[in-house]
N, CA, C and O atoms as a GROMACS GRO file, in nm:
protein
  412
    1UNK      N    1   0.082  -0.119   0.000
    1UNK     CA    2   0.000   0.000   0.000
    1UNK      C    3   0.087   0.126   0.000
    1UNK      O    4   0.057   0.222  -0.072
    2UNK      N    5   0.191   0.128   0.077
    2UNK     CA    6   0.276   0.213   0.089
    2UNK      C    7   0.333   0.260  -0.026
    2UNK      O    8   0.351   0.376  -0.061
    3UNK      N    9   0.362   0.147  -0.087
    3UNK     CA   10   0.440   0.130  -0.206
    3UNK      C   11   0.344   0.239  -0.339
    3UNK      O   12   0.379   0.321  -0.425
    4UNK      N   13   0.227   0.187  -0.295
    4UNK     CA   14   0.171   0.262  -0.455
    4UNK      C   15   0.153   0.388  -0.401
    4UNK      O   16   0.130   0.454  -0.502
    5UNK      N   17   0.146   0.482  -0.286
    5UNK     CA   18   0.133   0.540  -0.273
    5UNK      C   19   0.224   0.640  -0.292
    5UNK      O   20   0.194   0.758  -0.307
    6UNK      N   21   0.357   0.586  -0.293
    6UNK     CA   22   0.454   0.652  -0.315
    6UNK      C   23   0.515   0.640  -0.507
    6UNK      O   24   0.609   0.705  -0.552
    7UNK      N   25   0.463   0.581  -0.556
    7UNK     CA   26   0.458   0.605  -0.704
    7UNK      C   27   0.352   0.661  -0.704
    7UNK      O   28   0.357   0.765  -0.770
    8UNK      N   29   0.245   0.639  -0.657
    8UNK     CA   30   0.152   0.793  -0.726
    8UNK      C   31   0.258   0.915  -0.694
    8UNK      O   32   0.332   0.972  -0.774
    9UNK      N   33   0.243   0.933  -0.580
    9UNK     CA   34   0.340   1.070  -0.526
    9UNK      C   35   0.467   1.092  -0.663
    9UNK      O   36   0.505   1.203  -0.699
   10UNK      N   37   0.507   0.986  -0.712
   10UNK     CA   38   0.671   1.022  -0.754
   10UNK      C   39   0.546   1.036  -0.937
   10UNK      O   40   0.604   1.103  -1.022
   11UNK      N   41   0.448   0.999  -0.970
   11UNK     CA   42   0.391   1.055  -1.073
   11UNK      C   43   0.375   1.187  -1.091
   11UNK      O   44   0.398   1.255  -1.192
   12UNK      N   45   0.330   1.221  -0.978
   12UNK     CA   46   0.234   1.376  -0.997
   12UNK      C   47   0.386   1.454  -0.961
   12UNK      O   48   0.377   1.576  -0.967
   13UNK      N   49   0.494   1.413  -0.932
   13UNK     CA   50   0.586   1.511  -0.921
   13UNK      C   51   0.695   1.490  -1.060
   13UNK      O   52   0.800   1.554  -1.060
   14UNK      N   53   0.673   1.425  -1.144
   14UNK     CA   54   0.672   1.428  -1.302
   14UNK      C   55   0.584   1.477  -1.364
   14UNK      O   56   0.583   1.565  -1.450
   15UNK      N   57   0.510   1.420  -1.321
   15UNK     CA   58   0.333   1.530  -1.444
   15UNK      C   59   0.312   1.663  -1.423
   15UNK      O   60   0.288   1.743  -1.513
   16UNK      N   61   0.322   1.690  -1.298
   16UNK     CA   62   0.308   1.782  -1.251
   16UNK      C   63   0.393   1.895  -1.274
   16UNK      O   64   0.508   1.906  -1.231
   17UNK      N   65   0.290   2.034  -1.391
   17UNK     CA   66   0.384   2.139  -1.382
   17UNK      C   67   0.362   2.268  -1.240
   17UNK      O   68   0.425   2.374  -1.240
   18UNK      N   69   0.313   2.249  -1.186
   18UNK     CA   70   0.280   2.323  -1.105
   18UNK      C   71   0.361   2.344  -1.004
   18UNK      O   72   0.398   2.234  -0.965
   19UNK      N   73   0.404   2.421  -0.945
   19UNK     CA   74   0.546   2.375  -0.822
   19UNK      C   75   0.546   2.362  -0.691
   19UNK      O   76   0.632   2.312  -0.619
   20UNK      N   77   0.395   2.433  -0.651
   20UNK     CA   78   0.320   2.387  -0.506
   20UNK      C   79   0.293   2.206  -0.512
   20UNK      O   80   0.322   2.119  -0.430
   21UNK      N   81   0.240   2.200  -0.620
   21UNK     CA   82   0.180   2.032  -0.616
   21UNK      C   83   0.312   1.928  -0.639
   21UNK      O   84   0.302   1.808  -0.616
   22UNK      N   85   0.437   1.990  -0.687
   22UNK     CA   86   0.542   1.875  -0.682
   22UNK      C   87   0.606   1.956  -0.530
   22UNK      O   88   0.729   1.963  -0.531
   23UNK      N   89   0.561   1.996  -0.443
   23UNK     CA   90   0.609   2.041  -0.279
   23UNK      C   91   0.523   1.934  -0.218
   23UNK      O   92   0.548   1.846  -0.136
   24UNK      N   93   0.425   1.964  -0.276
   24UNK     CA   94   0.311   1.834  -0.198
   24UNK      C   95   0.368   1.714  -0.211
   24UNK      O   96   0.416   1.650  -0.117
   25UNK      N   97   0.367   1.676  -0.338
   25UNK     CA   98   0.440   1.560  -0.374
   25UNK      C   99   0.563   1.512  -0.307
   25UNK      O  100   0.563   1.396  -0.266
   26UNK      N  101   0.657   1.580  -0.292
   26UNK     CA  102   0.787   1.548  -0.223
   26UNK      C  103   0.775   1.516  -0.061
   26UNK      O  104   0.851   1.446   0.006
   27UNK      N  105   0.630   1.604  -0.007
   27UNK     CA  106   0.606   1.566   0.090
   27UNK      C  107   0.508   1.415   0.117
   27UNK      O  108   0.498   1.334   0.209
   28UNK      N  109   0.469   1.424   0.032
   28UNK     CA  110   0.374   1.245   0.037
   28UNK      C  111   0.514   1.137   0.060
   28UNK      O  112   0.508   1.040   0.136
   29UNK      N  113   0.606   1.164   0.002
   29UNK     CA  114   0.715   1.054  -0.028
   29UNK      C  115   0.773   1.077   0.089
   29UNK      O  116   0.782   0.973   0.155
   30UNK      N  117   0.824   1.187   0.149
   30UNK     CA  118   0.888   1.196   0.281
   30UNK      C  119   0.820   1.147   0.361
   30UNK      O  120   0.894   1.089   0.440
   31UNK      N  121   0.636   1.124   0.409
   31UNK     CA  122   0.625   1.126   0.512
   31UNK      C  123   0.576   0.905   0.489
   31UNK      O  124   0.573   0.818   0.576
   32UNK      N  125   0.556   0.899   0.386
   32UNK     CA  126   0.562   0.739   0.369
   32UNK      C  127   0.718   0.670   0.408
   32UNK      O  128   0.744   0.569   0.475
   33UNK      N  129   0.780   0.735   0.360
   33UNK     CA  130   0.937   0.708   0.432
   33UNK      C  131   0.914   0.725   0.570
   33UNK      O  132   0.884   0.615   0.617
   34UNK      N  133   0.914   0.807   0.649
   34UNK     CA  134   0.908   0.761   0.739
   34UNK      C  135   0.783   0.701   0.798
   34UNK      O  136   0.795   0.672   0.917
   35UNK      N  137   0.714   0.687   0.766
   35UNK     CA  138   0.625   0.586   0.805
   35UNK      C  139   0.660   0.439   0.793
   35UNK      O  140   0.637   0.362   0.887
   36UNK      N  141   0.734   0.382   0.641
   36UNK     CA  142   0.782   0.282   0.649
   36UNK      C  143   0.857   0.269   0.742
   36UNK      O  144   0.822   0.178   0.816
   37UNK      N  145   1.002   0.355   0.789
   37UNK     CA  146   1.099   0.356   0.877
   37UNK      C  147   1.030   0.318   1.022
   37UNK      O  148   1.070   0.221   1.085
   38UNK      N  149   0.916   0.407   1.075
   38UNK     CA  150   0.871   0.366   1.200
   38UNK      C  151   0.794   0.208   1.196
   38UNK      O  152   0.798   0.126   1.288
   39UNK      N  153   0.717   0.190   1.055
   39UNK     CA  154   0.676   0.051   1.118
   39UNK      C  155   0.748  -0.029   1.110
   39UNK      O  156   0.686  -0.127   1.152
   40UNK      N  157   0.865  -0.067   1.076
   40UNK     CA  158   0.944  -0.124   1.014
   40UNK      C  159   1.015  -0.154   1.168
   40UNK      O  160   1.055  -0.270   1.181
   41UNK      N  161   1.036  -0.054   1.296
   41UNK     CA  162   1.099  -0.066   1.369
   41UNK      C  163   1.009  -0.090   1.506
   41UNK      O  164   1.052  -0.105   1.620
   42UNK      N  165   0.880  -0.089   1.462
   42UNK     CA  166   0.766  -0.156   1.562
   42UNK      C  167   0.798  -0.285   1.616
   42UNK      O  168   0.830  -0.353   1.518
   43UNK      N  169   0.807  -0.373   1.750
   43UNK     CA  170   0.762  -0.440   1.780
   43UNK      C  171   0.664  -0.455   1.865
   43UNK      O  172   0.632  -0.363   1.940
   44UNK      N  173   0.599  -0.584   1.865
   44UNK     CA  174   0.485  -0.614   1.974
   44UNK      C  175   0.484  -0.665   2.099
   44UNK      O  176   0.506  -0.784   2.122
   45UNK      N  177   0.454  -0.562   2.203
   45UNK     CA  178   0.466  -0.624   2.299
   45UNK      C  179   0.611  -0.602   2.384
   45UNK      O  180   0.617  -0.633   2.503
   46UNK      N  181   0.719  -0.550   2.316
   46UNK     CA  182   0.857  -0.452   2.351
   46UNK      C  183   0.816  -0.332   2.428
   46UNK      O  184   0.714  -0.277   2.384
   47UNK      N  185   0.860  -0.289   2.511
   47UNK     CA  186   0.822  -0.148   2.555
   47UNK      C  187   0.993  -0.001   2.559
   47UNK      O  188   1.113  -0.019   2.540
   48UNK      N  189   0.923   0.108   2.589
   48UNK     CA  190   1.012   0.178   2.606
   48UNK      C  191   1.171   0.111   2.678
   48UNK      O  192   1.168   0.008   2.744
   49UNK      N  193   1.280   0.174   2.657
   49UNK     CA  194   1.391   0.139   2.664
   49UNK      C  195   1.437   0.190   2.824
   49UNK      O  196   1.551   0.235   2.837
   50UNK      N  197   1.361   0.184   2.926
   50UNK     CA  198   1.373   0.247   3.079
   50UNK      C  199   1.393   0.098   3.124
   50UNK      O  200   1.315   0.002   3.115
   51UNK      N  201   1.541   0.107   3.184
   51UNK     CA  202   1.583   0.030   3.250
   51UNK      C  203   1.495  -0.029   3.418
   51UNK      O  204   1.473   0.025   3.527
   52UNK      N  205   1.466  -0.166   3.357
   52UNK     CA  206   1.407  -0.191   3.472
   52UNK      C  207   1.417  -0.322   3.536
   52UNK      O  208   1.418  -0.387   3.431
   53UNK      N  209   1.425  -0.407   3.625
   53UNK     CA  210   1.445  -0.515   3.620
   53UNK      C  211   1.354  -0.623   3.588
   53UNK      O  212   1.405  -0.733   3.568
   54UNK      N  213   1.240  -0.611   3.580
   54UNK     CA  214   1.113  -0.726   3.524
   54UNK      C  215   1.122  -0.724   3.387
   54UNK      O  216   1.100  -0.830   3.328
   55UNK      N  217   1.162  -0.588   3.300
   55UNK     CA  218   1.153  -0.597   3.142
   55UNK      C  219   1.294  -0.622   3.083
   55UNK      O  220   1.406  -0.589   3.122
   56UNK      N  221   1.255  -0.682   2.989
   56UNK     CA  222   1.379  -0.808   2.901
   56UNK      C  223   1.374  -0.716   2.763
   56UNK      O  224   1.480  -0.681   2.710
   57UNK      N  225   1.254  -0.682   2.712
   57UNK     CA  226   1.220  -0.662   2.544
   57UNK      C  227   1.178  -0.504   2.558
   57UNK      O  228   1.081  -0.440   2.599
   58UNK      N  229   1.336  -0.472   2.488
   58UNK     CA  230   1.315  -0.306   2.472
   58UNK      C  231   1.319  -0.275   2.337
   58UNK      O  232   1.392  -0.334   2.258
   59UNK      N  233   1.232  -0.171   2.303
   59UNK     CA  234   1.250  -0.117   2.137
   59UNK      C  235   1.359  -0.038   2.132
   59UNK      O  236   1.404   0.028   2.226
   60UNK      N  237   1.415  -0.047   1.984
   60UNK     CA  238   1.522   0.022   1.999
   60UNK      C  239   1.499   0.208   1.974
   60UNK      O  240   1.401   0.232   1.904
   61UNK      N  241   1.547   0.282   2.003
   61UNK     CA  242   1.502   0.408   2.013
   61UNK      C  243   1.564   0.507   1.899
   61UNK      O  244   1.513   0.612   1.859
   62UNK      N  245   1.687   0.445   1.857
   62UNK     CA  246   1.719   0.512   1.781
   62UNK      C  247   1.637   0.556   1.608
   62UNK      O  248   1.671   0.649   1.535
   63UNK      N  249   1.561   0.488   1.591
   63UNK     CA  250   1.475   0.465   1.438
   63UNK      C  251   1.357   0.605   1.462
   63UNK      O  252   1.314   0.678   1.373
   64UNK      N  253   1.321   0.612   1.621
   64UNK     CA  254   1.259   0.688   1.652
   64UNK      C  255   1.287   0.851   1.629
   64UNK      O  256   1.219   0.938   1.575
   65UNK      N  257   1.401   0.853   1.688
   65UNK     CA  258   1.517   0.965   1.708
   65UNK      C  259   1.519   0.999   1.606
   65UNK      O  260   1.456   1.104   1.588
   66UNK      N  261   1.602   0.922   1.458
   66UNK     CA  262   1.650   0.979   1.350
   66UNK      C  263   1.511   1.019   1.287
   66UNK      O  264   1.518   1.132   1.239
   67UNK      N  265   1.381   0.960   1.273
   67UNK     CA  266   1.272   0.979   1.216
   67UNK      C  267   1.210   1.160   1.287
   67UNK      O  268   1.141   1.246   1.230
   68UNK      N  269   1.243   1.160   1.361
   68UNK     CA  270   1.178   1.291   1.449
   68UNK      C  271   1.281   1.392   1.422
   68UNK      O  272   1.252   1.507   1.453
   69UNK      N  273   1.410   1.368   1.363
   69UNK     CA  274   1.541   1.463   1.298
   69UNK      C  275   1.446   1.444   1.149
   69UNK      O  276   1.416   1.557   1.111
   70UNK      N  277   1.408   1.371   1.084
   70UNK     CA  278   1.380   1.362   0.906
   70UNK      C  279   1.229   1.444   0.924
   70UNK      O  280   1.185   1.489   0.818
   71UNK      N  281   1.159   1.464   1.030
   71UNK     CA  282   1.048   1.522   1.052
   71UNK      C  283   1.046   1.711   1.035
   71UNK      O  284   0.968   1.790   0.982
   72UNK      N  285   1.215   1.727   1.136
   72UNK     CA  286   1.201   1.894   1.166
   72UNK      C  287   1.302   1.923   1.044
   72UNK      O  288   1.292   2.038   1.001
   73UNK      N  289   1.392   1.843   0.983
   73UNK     CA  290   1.446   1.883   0.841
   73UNK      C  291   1.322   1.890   0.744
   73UNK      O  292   1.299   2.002   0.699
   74UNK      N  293   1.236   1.787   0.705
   74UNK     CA  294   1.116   1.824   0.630
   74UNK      C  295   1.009   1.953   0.651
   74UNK      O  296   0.943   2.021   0.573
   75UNK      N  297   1.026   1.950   0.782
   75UNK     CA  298   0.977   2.135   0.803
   75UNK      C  299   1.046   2.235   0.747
   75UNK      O  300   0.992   2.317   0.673
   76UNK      N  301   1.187   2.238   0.782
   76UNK     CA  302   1.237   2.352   0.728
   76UNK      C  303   1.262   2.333   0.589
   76UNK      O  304   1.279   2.442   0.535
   77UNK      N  305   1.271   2.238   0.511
   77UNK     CA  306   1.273   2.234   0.364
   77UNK      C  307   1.134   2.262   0.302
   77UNK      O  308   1.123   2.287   0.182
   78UNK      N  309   1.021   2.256   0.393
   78UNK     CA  310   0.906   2.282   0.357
   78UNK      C  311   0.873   2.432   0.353
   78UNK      O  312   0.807   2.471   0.258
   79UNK      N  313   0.916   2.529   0.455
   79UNK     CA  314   0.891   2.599   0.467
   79UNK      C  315   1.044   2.687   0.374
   79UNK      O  316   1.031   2.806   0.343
   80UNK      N  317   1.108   2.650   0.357
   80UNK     CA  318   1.226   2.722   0.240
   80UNK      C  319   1.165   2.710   0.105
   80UNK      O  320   1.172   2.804   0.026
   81UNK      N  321   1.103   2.594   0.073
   81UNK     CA  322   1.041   2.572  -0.052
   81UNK      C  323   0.971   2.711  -0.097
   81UNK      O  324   0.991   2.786  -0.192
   82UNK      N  325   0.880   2.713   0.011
   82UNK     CA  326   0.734   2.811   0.014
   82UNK      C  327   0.763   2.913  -0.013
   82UNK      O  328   0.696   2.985  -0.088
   83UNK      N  329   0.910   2.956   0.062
   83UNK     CA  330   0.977   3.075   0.068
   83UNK      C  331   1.009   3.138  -0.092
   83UNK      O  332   0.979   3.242  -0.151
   84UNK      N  333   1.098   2.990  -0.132
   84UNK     CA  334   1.140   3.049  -0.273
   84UNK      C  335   1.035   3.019  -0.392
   84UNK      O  336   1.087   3.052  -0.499
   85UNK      N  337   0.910   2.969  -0.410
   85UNK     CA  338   0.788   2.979  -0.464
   85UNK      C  339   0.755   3.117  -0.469
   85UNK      O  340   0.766   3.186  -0.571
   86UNK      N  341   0.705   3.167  -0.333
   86UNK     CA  342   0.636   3.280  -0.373
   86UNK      C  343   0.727   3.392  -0.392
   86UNK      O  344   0.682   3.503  -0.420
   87UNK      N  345   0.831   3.373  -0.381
   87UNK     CA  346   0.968   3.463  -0.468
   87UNK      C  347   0.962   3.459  -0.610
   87UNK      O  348   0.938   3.555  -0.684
   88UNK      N  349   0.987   3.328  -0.649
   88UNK     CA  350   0.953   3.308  -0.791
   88UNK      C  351   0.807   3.371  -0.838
   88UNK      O  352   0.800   3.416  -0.953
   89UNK      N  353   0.684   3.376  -0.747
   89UNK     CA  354   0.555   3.378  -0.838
   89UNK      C  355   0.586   3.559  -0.830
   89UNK      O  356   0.584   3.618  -0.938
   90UNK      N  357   0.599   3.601  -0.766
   90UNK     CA  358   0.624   3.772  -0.751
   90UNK      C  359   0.739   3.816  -0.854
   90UNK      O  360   0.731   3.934  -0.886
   91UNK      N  361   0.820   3.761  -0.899
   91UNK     CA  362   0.905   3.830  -0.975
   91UNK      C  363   0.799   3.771  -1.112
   91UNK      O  364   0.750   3.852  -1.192
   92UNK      N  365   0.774   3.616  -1.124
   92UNK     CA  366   0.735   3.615  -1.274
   92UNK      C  367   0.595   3.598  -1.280
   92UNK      O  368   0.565   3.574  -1.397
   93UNK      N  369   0.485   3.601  -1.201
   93UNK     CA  370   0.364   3.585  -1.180
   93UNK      C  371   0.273   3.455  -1.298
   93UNK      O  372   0.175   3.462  -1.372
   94UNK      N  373   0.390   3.326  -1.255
   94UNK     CA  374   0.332   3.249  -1.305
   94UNK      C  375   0.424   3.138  -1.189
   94UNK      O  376   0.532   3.164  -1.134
   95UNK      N  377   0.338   3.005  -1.173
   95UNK     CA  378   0.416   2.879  -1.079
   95UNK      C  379   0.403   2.722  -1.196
   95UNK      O  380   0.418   2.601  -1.180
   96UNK      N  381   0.365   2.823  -1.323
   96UNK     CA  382   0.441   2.678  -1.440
   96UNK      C  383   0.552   2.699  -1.460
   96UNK      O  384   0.619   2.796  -1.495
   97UNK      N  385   0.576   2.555  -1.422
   97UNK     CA  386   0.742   2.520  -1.461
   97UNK      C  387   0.768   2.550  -1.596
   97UNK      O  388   0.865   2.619  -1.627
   98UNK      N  389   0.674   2.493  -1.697
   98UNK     CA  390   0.680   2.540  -1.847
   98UNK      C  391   0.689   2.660  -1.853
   98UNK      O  392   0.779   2.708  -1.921
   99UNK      N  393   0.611   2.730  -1.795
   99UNK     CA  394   0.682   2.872  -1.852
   99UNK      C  395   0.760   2.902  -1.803
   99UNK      O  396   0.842   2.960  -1.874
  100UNK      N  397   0.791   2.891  -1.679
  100UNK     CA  398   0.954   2.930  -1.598
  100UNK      C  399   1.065   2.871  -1.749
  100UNK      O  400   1.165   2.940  -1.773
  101UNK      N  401   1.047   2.790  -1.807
  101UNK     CA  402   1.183   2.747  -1.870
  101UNK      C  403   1.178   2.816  -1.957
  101UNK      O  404   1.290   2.841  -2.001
  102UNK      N  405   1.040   2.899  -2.042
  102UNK     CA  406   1.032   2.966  -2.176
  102UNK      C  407   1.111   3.099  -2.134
  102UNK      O  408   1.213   3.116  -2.202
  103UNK      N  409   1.091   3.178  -2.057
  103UNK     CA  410   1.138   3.281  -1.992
  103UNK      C  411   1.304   3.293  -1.962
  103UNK      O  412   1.349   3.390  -1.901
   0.00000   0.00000   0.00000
């Protein structure tokens, strides 16, 4: 499921001339990545990594960690994107890529 979801995403950011909708796009694929990454590092029935003496089965924490670093980098690339969009639409008052290249 994951899987097609992320070729739709990687379609519409080929088809797509628009440059908000391939931002969207890049974000569908980032956040299925990490979604794969977190379930991927799920187990059942493991709990937090707090040392204790009755618990044996700890998850590991790090998958968590790096996913919550790929979370606040996808913010700020999200919000730089936006930045240089509506830079671009103010100088050329168009957000087709086609015409960005005629120009």
């Amino acid at each position: 499921m994951l899987l097609l979801i992320v070729l739709v995403a990687i379609y519409g950011l080929i088809v797509s001339d628009n440059l908000i909708r391939k931002v969207m796009c890049l974000n569908i694929i980032e956040s299925t990545v990490i979604l794969t990454f977190l379930t991927t590092g799920y187990a059942h029935d493991y709990v937090a990594p707090i040392i204790t003496e009755t618990v044996n089965n700890y998850v590991d924490p790090i998958p968590q960690a790096l996913m919550l670093t790929a979370i606040v980098i996808g913010v700020c690339f999200n919000s730089l994107a936006i930045a240089v969009i509506v830079k671009v639409f103010q100088k050329n008052h168009t957000l087709n890529v086609s015409e960005l290249n005629e120009r």
